[in-house]
PDB file of N, CA, C and O in Angstrom, chain B, residues numbered from 101:
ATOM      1  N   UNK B 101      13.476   5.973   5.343  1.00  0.00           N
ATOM      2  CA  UNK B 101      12.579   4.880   5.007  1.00  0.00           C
ATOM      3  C   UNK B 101      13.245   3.585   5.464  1.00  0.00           C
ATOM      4  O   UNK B 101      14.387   3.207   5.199  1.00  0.00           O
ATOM      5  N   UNK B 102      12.129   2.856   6.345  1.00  0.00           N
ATOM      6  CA  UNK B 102      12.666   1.605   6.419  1.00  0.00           C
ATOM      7  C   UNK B 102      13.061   0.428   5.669  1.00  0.00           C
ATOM      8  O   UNK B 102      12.201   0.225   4.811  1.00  0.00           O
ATOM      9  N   UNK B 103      14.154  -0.591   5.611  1.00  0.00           N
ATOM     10  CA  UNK B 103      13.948  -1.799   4.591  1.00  0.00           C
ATOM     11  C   UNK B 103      12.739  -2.763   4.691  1.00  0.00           C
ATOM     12  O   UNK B 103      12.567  -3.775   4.013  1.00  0.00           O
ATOM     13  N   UNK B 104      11.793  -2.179   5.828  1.00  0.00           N
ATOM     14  CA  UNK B 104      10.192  -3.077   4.965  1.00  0.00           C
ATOM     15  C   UNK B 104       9.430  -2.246   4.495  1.00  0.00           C
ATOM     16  O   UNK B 104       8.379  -2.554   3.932  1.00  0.00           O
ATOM     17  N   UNK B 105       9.825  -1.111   4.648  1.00  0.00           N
ATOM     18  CA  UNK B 105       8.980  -0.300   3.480  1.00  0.00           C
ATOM     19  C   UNK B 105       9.540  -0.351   2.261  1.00  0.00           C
ATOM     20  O   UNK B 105       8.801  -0.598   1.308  1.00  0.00           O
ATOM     21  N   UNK B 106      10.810  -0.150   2.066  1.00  0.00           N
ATOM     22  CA  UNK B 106      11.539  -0.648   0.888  1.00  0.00           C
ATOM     23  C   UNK B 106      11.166  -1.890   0.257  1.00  0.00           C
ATOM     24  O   UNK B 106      11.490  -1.945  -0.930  1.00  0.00           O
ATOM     25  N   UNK B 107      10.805  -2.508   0.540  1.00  0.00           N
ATOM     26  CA  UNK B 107      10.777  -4.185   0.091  1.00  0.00           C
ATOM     27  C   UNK B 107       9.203  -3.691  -0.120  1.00  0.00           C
ATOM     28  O   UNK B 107       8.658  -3.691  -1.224  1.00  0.00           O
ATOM     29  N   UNK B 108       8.762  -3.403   0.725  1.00  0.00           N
ATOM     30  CA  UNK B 108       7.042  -3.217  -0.187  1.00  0.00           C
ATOM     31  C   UNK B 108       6.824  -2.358  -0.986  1.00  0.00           C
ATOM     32  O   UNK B 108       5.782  -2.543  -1.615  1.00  0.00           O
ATOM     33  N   UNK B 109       7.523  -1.239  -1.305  1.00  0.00           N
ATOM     34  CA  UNK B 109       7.201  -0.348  -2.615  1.00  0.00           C
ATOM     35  C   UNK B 109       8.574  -0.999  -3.477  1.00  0.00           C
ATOM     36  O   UNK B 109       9.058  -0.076  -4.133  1.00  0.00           O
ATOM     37  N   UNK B 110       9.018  -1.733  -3.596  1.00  0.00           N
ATOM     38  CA  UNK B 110       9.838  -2.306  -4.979  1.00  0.00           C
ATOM     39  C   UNK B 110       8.961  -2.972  -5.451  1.00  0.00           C
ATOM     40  O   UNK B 110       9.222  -3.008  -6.653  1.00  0.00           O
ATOM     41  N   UNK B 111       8.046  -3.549  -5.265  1.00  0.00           N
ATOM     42  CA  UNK B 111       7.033  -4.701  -5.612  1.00  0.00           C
ATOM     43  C   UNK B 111       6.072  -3.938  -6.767  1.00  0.00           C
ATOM     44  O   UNK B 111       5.989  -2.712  -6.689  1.00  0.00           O
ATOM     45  N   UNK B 112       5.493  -4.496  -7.618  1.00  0.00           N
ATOM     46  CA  UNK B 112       4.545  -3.759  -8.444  1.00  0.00           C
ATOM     47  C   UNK B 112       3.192  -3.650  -7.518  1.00  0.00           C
ATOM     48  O   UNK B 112       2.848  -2.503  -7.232  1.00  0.00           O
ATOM     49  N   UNK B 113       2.644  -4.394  -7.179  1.00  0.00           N
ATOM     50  CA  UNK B 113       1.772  -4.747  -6.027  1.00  0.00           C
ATOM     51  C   UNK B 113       1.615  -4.924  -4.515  1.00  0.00           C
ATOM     52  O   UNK B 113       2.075  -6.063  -4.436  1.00  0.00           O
ATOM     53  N   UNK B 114       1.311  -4.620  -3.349  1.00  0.00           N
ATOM     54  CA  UNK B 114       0.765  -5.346  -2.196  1.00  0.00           C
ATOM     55  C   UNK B 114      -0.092  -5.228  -1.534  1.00  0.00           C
ATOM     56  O   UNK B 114      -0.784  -4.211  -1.494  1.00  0.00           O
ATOM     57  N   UNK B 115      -0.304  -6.489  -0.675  1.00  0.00           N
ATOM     58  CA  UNK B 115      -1.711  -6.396   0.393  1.00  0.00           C
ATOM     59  C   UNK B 115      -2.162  -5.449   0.971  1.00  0.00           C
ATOM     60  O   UNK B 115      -1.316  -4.653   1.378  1.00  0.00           O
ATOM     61  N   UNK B 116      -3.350  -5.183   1.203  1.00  0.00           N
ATOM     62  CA  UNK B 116      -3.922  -4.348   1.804  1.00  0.00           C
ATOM     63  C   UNK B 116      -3.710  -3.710   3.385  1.00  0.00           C
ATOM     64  O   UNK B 116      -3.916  -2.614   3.907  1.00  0.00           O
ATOM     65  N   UNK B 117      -3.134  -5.145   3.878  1.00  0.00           N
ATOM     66  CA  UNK B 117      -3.049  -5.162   5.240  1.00  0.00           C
ATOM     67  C   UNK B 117      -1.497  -4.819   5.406  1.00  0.00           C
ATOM     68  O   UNK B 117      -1.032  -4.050   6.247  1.00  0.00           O
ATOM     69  N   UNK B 118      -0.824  -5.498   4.494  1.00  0.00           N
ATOM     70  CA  UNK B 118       0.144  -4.977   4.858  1.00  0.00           C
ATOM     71  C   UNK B 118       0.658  -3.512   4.592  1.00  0.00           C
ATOM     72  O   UNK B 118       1.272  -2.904   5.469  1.00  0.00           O
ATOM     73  N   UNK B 119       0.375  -2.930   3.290  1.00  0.00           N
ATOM     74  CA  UNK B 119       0.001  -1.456   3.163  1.00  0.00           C
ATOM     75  C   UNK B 119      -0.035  -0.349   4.502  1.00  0.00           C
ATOM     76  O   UNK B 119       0.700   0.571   4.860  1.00  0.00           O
ATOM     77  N   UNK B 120      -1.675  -1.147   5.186  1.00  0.00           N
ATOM     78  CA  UNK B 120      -2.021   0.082   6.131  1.00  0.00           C
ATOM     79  C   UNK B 120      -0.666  -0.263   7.444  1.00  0.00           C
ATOM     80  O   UNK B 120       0.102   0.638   7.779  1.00  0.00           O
ATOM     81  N   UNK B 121      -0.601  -1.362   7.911  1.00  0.00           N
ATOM     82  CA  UNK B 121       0.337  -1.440   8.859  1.00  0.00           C
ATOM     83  C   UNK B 121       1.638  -0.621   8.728  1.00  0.00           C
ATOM     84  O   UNK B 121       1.984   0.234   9.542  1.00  0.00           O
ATOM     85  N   UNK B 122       2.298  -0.957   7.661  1.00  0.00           N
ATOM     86  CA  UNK B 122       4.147  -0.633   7.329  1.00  0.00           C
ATOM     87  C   UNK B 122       3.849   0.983   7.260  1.00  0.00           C
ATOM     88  O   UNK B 122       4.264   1.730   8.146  1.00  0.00           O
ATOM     89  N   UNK B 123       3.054   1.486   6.068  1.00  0.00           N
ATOM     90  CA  UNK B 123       2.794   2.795   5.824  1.00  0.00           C
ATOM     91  C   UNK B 123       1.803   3.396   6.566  1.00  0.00           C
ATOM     92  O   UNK B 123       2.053   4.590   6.404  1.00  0.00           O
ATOM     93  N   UNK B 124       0.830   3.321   7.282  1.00  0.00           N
ATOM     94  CA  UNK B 124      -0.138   4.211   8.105  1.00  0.00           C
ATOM     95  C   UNK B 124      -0.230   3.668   9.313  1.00  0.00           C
ATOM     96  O   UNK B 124      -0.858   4.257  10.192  1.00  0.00           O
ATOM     97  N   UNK B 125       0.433   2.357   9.567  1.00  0.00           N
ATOM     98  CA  UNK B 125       0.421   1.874  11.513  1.00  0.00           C
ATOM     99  C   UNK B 125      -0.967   1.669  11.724  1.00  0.00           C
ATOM    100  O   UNK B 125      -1.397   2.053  12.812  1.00  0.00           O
ATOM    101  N   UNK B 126      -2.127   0.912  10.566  1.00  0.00           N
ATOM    102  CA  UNK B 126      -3.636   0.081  10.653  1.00  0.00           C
ATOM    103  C   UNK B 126      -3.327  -0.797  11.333  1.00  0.00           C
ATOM    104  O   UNK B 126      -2.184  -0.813  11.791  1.00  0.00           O
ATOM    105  N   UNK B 127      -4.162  -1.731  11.602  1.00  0.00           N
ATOM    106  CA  UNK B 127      -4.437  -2.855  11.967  1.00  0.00           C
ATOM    107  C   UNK B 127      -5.183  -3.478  10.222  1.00  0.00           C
ATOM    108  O   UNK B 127      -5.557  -2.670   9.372  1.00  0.00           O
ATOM    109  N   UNK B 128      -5.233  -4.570  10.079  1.00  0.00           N
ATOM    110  CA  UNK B 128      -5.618  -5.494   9.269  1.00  0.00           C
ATOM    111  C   UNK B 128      -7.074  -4.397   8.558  1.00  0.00           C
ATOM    112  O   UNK B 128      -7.334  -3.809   7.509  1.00  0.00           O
ATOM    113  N   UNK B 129      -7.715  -4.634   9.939  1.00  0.00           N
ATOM    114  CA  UNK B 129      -9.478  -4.372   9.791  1.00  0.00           C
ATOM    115  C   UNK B 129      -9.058  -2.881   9.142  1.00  0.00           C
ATOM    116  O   UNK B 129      -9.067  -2.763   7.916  1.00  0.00           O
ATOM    117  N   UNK B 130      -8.701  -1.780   9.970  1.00  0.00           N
ATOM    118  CA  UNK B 130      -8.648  -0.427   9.747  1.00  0.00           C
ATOM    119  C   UNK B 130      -7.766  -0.501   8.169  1.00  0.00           C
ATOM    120  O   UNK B 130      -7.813   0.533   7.502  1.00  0.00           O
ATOM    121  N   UNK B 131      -7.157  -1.426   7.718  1.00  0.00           N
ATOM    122  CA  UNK B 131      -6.657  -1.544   6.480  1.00  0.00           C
ATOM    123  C   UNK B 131      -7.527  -1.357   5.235  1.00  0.00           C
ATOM    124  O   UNK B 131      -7.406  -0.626   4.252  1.00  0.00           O
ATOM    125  N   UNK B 132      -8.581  -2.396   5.656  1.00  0.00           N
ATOM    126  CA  UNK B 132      -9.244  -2.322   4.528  1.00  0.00           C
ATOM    127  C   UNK B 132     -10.842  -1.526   4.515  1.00  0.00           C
ATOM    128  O   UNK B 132     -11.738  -1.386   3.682  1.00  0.00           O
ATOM    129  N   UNK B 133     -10.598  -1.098   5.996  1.00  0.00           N
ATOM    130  CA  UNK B 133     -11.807  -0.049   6.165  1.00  0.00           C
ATOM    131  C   UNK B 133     -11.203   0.889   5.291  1.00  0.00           C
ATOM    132  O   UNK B 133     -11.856   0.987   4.253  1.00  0.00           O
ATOM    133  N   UNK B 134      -9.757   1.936   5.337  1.00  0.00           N
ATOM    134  CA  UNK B 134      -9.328   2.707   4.696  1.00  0.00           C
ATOM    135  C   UNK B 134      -9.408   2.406   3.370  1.00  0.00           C
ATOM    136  O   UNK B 134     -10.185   3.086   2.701  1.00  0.00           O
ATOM    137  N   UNK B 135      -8.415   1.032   2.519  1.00  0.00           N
ATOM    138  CA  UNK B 135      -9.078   1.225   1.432  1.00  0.00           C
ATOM    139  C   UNK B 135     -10.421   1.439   0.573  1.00  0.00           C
ATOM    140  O   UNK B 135     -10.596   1.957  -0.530  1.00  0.00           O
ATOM    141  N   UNK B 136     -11.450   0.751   1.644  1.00  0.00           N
ATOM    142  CA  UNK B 136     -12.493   0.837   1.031  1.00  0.00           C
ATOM    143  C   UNK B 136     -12.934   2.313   0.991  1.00  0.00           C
ATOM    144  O   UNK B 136     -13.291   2.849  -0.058  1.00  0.00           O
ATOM    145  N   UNK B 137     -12.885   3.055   2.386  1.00  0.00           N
ATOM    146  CA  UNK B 137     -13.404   4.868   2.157  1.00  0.00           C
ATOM    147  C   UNK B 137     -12.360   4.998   1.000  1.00  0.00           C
ATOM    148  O   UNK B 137     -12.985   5.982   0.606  1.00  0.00           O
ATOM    149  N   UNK B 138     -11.300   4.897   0.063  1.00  0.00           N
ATOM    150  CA  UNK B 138     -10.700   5.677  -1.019  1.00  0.00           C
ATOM    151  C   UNK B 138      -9.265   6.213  -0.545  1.00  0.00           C
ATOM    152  O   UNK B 138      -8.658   6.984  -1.288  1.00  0.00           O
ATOM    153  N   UNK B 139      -8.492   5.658   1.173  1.00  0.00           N
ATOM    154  CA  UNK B 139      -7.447   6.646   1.471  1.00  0.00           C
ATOM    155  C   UNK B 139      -6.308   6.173   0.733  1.00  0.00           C
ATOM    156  O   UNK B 139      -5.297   6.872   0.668  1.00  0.00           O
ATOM    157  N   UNK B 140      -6.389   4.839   0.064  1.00  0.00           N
ATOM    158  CA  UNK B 140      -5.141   4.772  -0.632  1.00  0.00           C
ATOM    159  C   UNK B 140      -5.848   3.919  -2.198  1.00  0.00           C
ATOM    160  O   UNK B 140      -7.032   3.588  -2.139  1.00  0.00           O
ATOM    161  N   UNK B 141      -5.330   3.724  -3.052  1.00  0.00           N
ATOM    162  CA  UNK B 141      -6.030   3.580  -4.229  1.00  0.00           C
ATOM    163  C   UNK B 141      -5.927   1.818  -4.204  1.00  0.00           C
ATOM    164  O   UNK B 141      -4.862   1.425  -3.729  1.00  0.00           O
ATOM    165  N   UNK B 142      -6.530   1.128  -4.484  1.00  0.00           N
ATOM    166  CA  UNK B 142      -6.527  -0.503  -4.711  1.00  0.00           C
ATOM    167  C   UNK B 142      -7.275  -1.312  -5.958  1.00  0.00           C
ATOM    168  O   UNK B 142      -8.369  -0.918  -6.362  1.00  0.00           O
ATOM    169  N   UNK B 143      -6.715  -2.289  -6.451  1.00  0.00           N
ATOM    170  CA  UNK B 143      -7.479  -2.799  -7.690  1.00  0.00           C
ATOM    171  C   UNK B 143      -7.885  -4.256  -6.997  1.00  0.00           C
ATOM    172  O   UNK B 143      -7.424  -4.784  -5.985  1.00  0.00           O
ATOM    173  N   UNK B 144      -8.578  -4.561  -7.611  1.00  0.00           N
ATOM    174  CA  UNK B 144      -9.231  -5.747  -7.544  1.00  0.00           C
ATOM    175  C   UNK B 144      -8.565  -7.243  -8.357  1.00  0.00           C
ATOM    176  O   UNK B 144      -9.090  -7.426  -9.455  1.00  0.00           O
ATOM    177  N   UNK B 145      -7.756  -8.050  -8.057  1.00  0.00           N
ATOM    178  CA  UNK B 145      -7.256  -9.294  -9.150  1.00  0.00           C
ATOM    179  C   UNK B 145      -8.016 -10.367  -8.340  1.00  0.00           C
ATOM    180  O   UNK B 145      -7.717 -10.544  -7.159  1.00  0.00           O
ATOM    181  N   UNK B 146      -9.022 -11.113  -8.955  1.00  0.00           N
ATOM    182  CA  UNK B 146      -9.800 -12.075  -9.158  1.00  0.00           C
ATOM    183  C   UNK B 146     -10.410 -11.501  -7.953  1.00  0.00           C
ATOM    184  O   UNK B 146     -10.922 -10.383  -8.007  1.00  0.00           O
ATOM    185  N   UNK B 147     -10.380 -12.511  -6.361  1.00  0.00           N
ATOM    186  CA  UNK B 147     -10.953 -12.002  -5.214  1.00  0.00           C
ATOM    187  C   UNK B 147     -10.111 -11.123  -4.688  1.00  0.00           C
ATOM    188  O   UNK B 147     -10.595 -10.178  -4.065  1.00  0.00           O
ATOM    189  N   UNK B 148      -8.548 -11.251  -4.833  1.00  0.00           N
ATOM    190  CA  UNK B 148      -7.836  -9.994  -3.857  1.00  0.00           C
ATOM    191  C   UNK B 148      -8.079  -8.934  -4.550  1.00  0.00           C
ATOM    192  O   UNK B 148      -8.229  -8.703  -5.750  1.00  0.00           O
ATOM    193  N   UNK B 149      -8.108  -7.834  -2.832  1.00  0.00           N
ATOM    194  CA  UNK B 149      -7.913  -6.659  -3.264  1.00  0.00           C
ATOM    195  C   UNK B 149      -6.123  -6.344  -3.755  1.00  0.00           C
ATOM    196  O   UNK B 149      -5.404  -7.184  -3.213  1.00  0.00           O
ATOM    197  N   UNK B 150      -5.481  -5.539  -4.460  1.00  0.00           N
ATOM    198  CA  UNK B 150      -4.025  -5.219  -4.021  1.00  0.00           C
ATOM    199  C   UNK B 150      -4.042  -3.685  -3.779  1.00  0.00           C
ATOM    200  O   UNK B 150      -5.045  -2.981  -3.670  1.00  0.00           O
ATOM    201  N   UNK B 151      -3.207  -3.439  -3.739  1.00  0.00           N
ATOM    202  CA  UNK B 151      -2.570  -1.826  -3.681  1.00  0.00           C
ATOM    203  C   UNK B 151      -1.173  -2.048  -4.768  1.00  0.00           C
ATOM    204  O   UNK B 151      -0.203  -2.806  -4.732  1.00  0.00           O
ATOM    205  N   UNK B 152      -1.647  -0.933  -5.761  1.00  0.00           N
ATOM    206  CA  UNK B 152      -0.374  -0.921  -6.482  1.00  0.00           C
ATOM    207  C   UNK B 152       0.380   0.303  -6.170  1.00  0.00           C
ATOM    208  O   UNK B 152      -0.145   1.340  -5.764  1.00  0.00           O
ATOM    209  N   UNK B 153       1.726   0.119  -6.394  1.00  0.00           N
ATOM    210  CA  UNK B 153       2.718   0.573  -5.516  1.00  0.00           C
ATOM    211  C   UNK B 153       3.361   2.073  -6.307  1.00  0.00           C
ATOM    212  O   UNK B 153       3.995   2.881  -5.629  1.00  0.00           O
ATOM    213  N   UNK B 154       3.153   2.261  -7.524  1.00  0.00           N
ATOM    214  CA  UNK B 154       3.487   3.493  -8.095  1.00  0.00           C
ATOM    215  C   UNK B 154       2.141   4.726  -7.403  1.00  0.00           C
ATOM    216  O   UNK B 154       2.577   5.683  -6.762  1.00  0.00           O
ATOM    217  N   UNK B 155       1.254   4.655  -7.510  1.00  0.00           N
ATOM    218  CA  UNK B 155       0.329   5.917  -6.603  1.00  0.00           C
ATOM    219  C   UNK B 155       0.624   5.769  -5.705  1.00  0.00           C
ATOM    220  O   UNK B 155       0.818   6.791  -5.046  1.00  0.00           O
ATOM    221  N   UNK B 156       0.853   4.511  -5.069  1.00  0.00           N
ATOM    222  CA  UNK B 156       1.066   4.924  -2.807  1.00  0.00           C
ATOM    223  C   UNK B 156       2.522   5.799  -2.700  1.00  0.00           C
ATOM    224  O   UNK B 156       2.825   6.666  -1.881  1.00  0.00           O
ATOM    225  N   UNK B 157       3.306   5.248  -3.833  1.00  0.00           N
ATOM    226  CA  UNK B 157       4.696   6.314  -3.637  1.00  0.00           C
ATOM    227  C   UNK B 157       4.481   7.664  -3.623  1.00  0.00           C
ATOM    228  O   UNK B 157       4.996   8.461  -2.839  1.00  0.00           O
ATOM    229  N   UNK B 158       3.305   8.034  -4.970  1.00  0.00           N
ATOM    230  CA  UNK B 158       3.375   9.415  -5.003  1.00  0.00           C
ATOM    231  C   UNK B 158       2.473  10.156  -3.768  1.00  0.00           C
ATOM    232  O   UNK B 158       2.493  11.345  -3.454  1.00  0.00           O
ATOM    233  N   UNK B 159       1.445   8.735  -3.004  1.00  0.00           N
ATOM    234  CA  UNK B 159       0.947   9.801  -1.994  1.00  0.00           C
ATOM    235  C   UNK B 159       1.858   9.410  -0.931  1.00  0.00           C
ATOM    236  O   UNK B 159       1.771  10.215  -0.004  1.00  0.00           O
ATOM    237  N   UNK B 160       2.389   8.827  -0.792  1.00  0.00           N
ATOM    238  CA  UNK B 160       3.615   8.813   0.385  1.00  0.00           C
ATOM    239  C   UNK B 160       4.726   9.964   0.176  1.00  0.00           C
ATOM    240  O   UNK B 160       5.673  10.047   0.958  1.00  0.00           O
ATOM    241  N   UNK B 161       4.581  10.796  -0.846  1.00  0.00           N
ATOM    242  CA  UNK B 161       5.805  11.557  -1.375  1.00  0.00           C
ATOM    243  C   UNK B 161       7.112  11.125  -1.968  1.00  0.00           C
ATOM    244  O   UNK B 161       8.192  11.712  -2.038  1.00  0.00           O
ATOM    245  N   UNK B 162       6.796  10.150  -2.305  1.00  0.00           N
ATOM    246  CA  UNK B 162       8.201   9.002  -2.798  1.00  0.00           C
ATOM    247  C   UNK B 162       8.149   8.782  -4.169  1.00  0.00           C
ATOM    248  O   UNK B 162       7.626   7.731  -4.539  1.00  0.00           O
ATOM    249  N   UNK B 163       8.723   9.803  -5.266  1.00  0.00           N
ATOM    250  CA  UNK B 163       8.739   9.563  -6.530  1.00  0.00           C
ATOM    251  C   UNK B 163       9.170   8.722  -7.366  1.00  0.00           C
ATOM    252  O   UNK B 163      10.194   8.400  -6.764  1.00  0.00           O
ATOM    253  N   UNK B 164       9.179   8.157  -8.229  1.00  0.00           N
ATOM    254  CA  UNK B 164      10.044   6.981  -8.805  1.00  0.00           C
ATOM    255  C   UNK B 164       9.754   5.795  -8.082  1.00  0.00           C
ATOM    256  O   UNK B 164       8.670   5.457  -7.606  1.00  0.00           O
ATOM    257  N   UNK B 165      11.540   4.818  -8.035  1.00  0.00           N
ATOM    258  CA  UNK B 165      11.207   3.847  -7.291  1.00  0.00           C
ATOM    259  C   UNK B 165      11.417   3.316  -6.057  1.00  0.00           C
ATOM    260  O   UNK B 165      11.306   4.413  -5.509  1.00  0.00           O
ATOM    261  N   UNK B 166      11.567   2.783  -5.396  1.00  0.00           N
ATOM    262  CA  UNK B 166      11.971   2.265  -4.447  1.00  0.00           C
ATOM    263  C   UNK B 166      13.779   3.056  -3.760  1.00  0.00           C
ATOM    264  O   UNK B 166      14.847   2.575  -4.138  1.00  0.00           O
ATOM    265  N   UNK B 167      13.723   4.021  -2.963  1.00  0.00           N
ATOM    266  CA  UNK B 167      15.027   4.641  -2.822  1.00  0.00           C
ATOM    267  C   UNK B 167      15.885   4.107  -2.142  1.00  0.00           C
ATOM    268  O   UNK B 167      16.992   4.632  -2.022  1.00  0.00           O
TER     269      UNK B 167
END
């Protein structure tokens, strides 16, 4: 695992865009096309979308926290 993937799953939260890029190699758009079909889980805080970072570990296969 890289140290920007590291730095984005220590976080309780992150962007959408940055999500699909670091972890699936999206583009911005294909970011939030994916979240929206359901491929990674995201909540809603006020207008942002986020991605919280304990489920993307477990579908990334990365238990716990940040290794």
């Amino acid at each position: 695992m890289n140290d920007e993937m590291q730095k984005l799953l220590a976080a309780p939260t992150a962007d959408v865009p940055e999500v699909g890029r670091v972890c699936f190699g999206l583009s911005r758009n294909g970011s939030y096309h994916a979240a929206k079909r359901g491929d990674f889980p995201t909540i809603q805080v006020g207008r942002l979308l986020k991605v919280p970072t304990a489920p993307l570990r477990r579908i990334l296969g990365i238990e716990g926290g940040a290794a």
